[in-house]
N, C-alpha and C positions, 0 to 999 in steps of 0.2 A: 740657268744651271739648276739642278736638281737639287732641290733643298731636301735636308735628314726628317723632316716632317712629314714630307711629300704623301709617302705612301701613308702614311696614317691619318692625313687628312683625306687625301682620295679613296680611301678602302676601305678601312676598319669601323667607318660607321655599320655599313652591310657585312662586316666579317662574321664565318660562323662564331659559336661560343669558342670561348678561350678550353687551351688543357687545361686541367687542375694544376697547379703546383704547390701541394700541400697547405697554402694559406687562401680562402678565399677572399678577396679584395672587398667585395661587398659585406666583412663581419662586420654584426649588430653592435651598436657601439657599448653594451651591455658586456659584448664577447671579448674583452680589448684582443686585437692582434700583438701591443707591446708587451702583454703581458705574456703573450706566447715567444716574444725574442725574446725577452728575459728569462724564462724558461730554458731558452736553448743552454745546452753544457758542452760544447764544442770548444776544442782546444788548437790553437796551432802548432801545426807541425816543428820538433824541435828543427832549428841549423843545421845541414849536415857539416860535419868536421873536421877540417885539415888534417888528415891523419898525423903528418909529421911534424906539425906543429902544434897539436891538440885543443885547436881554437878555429870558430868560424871562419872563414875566408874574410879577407878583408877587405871585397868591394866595398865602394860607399853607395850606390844604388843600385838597385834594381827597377826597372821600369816595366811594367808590365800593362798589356795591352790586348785585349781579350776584342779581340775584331769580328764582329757577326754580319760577314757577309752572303746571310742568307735571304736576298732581299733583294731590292732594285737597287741597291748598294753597292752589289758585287763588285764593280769596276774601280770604286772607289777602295775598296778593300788592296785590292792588289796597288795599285796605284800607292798608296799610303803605306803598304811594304817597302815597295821600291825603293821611297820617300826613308824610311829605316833605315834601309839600305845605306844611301848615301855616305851614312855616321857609323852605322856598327857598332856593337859590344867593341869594350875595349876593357884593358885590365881595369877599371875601377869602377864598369861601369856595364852592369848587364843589360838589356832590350831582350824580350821575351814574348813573344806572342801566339796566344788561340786564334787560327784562324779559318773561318767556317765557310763552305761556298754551297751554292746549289744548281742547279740545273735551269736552263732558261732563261737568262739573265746576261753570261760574261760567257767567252769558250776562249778567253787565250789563257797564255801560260800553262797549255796540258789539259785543260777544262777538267782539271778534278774538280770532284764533287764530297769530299768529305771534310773533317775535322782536323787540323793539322797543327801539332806544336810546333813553335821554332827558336832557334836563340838566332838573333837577329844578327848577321856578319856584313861587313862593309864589302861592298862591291861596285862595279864601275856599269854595271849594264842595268837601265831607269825601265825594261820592258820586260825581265824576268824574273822573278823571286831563286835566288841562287842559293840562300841561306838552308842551314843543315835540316832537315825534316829531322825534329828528334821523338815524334811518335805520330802516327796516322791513326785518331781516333775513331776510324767509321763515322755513323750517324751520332749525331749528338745536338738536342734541343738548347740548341743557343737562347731561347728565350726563360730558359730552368735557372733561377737564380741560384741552385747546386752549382750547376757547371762551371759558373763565374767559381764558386770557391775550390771543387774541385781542382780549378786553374791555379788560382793563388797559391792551395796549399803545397801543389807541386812547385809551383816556381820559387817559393820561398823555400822550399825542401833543399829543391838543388840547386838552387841561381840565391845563395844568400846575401845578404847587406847590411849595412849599418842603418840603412833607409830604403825605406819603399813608396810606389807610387805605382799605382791602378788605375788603367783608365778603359772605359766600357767605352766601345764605338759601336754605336749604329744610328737609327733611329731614335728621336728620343718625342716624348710628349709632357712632362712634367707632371702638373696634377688639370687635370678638363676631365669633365663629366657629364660633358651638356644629354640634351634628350635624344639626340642622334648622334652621340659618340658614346656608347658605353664603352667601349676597347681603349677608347683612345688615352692611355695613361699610363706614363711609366718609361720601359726604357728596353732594347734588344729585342727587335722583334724578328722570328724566324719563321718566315713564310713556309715551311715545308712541316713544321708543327702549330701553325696558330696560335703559337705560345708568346708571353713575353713577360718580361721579370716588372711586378707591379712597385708602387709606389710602397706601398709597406713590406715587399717580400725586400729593397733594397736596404730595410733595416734589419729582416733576417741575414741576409745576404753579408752585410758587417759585422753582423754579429759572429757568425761561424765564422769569417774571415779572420777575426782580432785583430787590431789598432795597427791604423798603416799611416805614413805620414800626411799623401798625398791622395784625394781622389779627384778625376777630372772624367765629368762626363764627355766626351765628343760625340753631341749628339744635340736634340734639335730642345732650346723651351726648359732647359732643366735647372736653370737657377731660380728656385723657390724655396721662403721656408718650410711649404709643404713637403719639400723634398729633402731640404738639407736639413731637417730636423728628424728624419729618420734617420739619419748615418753620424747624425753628430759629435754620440761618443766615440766611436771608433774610427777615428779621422782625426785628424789635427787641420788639413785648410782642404778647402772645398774649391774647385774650379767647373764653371761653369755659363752656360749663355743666358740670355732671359731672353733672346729673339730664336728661333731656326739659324740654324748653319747652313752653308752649303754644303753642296754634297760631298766634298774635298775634304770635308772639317779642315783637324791639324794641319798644319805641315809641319811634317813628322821632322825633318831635316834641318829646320830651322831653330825647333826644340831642343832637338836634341844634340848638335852639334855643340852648344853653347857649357851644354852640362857635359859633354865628351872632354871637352877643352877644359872645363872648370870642375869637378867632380867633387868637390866637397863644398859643394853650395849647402845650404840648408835648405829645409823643408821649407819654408816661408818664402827664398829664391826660388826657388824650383817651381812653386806656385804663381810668382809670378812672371819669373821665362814662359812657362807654358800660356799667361796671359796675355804676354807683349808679343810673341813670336806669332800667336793666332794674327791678334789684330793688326800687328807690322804688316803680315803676309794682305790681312785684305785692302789694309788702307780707307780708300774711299768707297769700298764697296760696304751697302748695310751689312753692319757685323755689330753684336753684342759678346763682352767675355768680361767674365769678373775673378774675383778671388775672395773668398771667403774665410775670413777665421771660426772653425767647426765651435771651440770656445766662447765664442764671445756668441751665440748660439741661446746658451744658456742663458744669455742678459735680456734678451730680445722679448721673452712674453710679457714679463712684468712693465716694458712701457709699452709692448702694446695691449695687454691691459688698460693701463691706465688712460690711453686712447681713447680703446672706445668706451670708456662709463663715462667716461667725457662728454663724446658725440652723440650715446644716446644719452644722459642726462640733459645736452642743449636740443636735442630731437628737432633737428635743422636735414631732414630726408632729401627736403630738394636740394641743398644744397649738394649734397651728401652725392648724389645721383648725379646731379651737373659735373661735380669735381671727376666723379667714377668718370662717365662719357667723355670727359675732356682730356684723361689722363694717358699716358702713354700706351698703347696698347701693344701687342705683338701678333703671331699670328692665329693664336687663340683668344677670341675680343674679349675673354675672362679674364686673361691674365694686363695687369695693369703695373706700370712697375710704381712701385707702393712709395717711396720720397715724392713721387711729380705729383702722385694723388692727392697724399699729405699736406703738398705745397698749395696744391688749387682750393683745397675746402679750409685750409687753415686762412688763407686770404680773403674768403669768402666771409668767412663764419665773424658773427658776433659777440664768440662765447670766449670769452680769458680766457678759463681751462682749455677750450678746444686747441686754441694757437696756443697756448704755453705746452701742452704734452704733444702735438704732433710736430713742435720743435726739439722737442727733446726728443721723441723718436726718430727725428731726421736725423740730428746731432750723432743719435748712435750709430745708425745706419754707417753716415758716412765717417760718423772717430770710430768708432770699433768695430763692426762688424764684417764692413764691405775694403778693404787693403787696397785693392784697383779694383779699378774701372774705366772699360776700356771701348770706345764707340768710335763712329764716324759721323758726322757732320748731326745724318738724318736721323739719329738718335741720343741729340745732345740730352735729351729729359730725360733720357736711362740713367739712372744712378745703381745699377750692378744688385738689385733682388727686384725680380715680381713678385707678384701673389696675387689669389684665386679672389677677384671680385666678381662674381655673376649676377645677372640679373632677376634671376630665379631660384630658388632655396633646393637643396642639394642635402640629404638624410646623408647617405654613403661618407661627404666626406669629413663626418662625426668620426671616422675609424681611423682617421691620419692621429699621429704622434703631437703634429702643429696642432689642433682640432681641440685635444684635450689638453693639451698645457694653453691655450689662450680660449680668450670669450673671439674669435675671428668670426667662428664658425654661427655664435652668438649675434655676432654685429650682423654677419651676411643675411640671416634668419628677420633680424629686426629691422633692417632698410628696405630689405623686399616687399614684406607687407605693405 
């Protein structure tokens, strides 16, 4: 089956340059990029307002689902409508979705080719998108992390909640930067503009948003804290894979169903329905999915700090290097999921400090950080975050958020050598 990686591992090495979208990926890490989210002054849209009752509507969620099936994707796009379909809006409970198509790729359903909002309505037929078109935007660069907010600010304009929950489907890459994948990073990539929303534009991209309960990538490689440490503040729980998806990702229906039936789950349920409902649906097929508290985020550098002055004060490389090679890997050999790593060099090493702080960095991972985690057989050493071990030193990803709040980027720089 076609994995959400697929094309960005087969393509985007040789893709032309990226469009601009107002942040270059590769700023000097002199330039901060945070310091330009922080800058942003962008407000959300107020609630629109029960005229005759003069208060918000009193949905308890909106789900919203910004679907870029401008790609080798497309079929899965419509497919995972249908999948919507199934459950529908209901009064407590909105489904919302952007959804992009292109040329080349899918011709059922009418073979449109543009931009389409929809409020998602429950219907009986799994092979037509039936729900109301509530605007045909033309062309539009799914891969503009504007467009994701543009989407939000409307859907929370008109479809409002007590809670919200965003999820980006396409493609995904997390953070990789090897010497023949400069593209390959980030997330929504639309093949009719070359474009795709980077690893720091998804910290502009929350910030213009403002604070939503729920974000869930459904998309390939995105649970890092290169990743989740851009969106941190403006998130409450983070869902996410550390392996590729198939190219099915969600099943939309098995999600959502649960919160149709139950609608005043909280944010922290919600996070995890969309965590069990993934992995329910594959079972025994390789699948990774976690759930993240955005929160406990903020705990995460100071032990890994304290990690690595550990590891380079005991300056134990080969082990260091043995544990990297041995540890789980996914399907970028950079990313490693960082507990199984921890556990191989801590066992290794002859240094107290080293196994007393990468126990305690385990301890966090799995008490506070990580909520589920969720695998099949062939990825029992996933413990629900990777992160960026390369084998070679990497200047660019000095510009990530994780980069400067931790020495990572430090330690990666000092085991290379």
């Amino acid at each position: 089956m076609l994995r959400k990686a697929a094309a960005v591992l087969a393509i985007l090495a040789t893709a032309a340059p990226l469009v601009s979208a107002e942040i270059g990926f590769d700023t000097p890490k002199n330039t901060s990029i945070q310091q330009e989210i922080a800058s942003l002054d962008l407000s959300v849209p107020a609630p629109v307002l029960d005229v005759a009752q003069g208060k918000a509507a009193d949905k308890e969620w909106t789900i919203m689902v910004f679907v870029n099936g401008k790609n080798n994707l497309e079929m899965y796009a419509l497919k995972d409508m249908n999948e919507m379909e199934m459950i529908g809006s209901s009064d407590k409970v909105n489904i919302v979705t952007e959804v992009g198509r292109i040329a080349g790729y899918d011709s059922s359903d009418g073979d449109w080719k543009t931009t389409r909002r929809y409020l998602v309505k429950k219907d009986n037929d799994t092979k037509k998108v039936t729900s109301p078109v509530l605007a045909d935007l033309g062309s539009v660069d799914m891969g503009d992390y504007k467009s994701v907010v543009d989407f939000v600010n409307w859907a929370r304009t008109n479809y409002p909640a007590k809670h919200y929950m965003l999820i980006v489907w396409n493609h995904g890459a997390g953070w990789i930067k090897g010497r023949a994948m400069e593209a390959a990073k980030g997330i929504s990539y639309d093949d009719q503009t070359g474009n795709h929303i980077t690893t720091p534009q998804m910290g502009l991209m929350m910030k213009a948003i403002g604070k939503i309960d729920v974000y869930g990538s459904d998309a390939c490689l995105m649970q890092m804290p290169e990743v989740d440490y851009e969106i941190k503040d403006y998130v409450n729980y983070i869902v996410g894979s550390e392996e590729t998806e198939p190219g099915d990702g969600y099943t939309y229906n098995t999600f959502l169903g649960p919160l149709v039936a139950k609608p005043t789950m909280s944010p922290m349920e919600v996070g995890k329905l969309a965590t069990n409902a993934y992995a329910d649906h594959y079972g025994s097929q390789d699948h990774t999915q976690s759930l993240v508290d955005a929160a406990a985020l903020n705990g995460l550098p100071a032990k890994v700090n304290a990690f690595v002055d550990a590891a380079m004060a005991a300056n134990e490389k080969s082990l260091i290097k043995s544990a990297m090679s041995s540890a789980q890997a996914y399907a970028y050999a950079e990313n490693k999921d960082l507990w199984h790593f921890l556990s191989l060099y801590a066992a290794s090493s002859k240094d107290a400090n080293v196994k007393a702080t990468a126990k305690d960095l385990q301890n966090y991972i799995t008490g506070n950080l990580v909520l589920l985690n969720r695998t099949n057989s062939s990825y029992s050493d996933s413990h629900g975050l990777a992160i960026y071990m390369p084998n070679y030193t990497n200047s660019s990803y000095n510009a990530l958020a994780w980069a400067k709040a931790t020495k990572w980027d430090e330690f990666i720089g000092w085991y290379t050598k």
